[in-house]
N, C-alpha and C positions, 0 to 999 in steps of 0.2 A: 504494500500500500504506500503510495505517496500520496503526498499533501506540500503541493508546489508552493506554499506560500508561508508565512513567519509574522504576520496580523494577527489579531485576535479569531478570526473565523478558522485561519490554520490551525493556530493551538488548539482552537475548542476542537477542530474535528478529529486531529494529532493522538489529544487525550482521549477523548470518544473512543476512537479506531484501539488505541493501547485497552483501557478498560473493559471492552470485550471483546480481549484477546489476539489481535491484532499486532502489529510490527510493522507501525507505517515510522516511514523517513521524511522528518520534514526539512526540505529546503528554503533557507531564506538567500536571498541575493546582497543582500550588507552585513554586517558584523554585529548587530542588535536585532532581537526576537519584540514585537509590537507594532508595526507599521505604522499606518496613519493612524490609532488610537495612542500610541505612544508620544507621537508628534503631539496629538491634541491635549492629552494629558501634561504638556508644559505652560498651557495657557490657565491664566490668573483661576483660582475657583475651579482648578479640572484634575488635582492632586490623584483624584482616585481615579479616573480611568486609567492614569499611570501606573496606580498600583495594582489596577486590576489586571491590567496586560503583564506585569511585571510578575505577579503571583500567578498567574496560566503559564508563564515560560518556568518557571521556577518547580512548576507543579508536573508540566510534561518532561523535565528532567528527571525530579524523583523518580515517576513511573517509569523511567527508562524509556523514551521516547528516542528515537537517534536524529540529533539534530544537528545537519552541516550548514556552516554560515557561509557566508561569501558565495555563496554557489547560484549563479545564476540561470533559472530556467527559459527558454527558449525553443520555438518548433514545436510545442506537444502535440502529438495526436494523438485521437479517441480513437478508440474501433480497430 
């Protein structure tokens, strides 16, 4: 199982796919786990969406999620 992305919808499906039993690799294409909730969570009054992408990457670890940084995906195809 892959899970091409390292945003909050990665992680959640990351975790998902581990939790029932699963062994998906998530790639993200920069060296931080968050995307654009990460980004947004540095704006004044947005502390927690921070912490909340930050505890989903935190959390796909423990579970042993395999997660490569810098990796960027390109060309998928379906089918």
């Amino acid at each position: 199982m892959l899970a091409a992305v390292g945003g909050i919808g990665g992680l959640e499906a990351a975790i998902t796919l581990k939790e029932i039993g699963h062994n998906p690799i998530l790639c993200e294409a920069s060296d931080v786990l968050g995307g654009q909730f990460l980004l947004a969570g540095e704006a004044p009054r947005k502390a927690e969406m921070k912490l909340a992408v930050e505890s989903m990457g935190e959390k796909a670890k423990c579970l042993g999620v395999d997660i490569r940084m810098n990796i960027f995906m390109s060309g998928l195809q379906t089918g």
